[in-house]
N, C-alpha and C positions, 0 to 999 in steps of 0.2 A: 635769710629768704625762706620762709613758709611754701611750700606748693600742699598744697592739700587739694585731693581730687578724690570722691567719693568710691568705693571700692565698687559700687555694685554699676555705674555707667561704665567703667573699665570694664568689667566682667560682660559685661553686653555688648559693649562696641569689640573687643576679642572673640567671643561668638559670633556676631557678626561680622567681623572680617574676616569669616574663615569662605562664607559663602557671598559676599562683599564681589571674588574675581567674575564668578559668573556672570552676574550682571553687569560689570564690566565690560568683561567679554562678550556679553549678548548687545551692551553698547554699542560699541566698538565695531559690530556686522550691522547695527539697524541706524545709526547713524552717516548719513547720507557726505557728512562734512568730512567722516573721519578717514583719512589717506596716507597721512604720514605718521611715521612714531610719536612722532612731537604731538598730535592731536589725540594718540594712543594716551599717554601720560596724561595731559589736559585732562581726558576724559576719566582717567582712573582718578584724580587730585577731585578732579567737583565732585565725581562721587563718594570718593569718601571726606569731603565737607559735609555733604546731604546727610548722608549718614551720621555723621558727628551731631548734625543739628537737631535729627530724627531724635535721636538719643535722649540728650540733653530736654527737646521739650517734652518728652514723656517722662524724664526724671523728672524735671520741676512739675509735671502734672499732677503725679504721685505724690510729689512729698513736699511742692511747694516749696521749694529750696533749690535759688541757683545753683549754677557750677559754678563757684568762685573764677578758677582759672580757665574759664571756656578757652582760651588761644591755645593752652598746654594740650588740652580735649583734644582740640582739632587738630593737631598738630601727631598726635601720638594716633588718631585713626589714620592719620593719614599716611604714617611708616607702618600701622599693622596692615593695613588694606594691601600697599604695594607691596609689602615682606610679602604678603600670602599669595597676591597673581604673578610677583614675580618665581616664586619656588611650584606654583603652579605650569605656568608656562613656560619654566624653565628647559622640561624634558621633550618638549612640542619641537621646541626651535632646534634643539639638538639631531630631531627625529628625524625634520625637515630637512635641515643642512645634510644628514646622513642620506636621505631618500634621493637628493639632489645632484649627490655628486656621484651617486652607485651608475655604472655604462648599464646602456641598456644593449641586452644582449640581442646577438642578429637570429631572427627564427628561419630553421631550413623546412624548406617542405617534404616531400617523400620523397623527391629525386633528388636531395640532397643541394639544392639551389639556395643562395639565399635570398631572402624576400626581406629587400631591404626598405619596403613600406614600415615596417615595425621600427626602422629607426628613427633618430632625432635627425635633420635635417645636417645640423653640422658636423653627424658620422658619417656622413653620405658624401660627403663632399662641398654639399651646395652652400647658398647662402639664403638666410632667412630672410627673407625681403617683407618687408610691413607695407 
């Protein structure tokens, strides 16, 4: 089995997948459809197809020479793109989870009362009714 893929579309599609998550991620908020994880991933996969495709036809523009193995192409943008918004967004969700589950503390006023407005509802006692 021969794979031969030309060094210099790898070298471009790994530069761009470094900045590949951003747009992503700018997806992902301007996309009206996008709710669930599952449509998070969807949306990460077409973009780095686009990308993959981007690639490829400026390579053959250039130099007039397909990618033999365009599926391998598309296939290796499409674990560089998610390697790089996953190690990206990796430290967000950790930040989250951490910011999340910190109590929030009760504030006293000058006479030493507490002003338990500044709390979450379910410190309080009550129940969060929607």
């Amino acid at each position: 089995m021969d794979i031969a893929i030309p060094v210099a579309p790898l070298g471009i599609i790994t530069l761009l997948g470094f900045f590949a998550p951003y747009a992503v991620g700018a997806l992902n908020g301007v996309l009206p459809f996008v709710t669930k994880p599952l449509h998070r991933k969807a949306v990460s996969v077409v973009a780095s197809v686009v990308l993959a495709a981007v690639v490829m036809v400026f390579y053959y523009a250039i130099t007039r020479e397909p990618i033999a193995d365009w599926w391998l192409f598309v296939l290796l943008a499409i674990v560089i793109v998610n390697a790089s918004y996953a190690l990206l967004t990796r430290d967000l969700g950790a930040k989250t989870i951490e910011h999340a589950t910190e109590p929030t503390p009760a504030v006293t006023d000058a006479s030493g009362a507490h002003d338990v407005s500044s709390l979450s509802p379910e410190s309080r006692g009550g129940h969060n009714i929607r």
